[in-house]
C-alpha positions in Angstrom: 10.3 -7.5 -10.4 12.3 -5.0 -9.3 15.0 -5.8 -11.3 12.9 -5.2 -14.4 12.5 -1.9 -13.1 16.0 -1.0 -12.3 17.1 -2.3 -15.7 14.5 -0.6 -17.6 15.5 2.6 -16.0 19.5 1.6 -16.7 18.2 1.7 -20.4 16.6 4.7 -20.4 19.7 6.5 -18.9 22.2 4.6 -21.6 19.8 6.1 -24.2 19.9 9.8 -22.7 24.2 9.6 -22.6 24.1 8.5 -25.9 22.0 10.8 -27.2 24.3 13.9 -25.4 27.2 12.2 -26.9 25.7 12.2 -30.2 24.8 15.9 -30.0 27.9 16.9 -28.3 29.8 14.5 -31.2 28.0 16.3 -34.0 29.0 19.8 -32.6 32.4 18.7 -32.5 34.7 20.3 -34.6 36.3 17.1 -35.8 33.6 16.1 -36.3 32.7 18.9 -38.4 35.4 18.7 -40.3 34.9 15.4 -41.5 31.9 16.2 -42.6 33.5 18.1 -44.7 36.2 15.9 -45.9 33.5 12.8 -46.7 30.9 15.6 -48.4 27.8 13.9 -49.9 29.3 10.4 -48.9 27.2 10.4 -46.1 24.7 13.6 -46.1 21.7 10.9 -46.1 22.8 9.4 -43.0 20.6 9.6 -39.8 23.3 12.0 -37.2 23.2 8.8 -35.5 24.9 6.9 -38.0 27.0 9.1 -39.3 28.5 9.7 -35.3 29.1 5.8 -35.6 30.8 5.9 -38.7 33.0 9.1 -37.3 34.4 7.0 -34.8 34.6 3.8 -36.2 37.1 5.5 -38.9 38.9 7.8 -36.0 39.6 4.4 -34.0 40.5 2.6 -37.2 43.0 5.5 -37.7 44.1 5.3 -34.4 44.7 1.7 -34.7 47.3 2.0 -37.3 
């Protein structure tokens, strides 16, 4: 049982760092400026989302 416990508590401190990394993401000033560059593209997405699609396109740039 305690292992439920340790793991439960291991989720709750990967939701909390990805929740600062979103927020410090979205303050980001490339971040920012994508915004800018994709306009309404993706306005109606959740921060969340839209911090997911922001660095699936930067490491898909970066790939190439």
């Amino acid at each position: 049982m305690g292992n439920i416990n340790l793991e439960s508590n291991n989720n709750i401190a990967d939701t909390e760092i990805w929740n600062s990394l979103q927020q410090a993401i979205g303050a980001s000033s490339g971040f920012l400026r994508w915004q800018l560059e994709a306009g309404a593209k993706y306005q109606n997405l959740r921060l969340e989302e839209q911090v997911q699609r922001y660095l699936r396109e930067t490491l898909e740039n970066l790939a190439y």
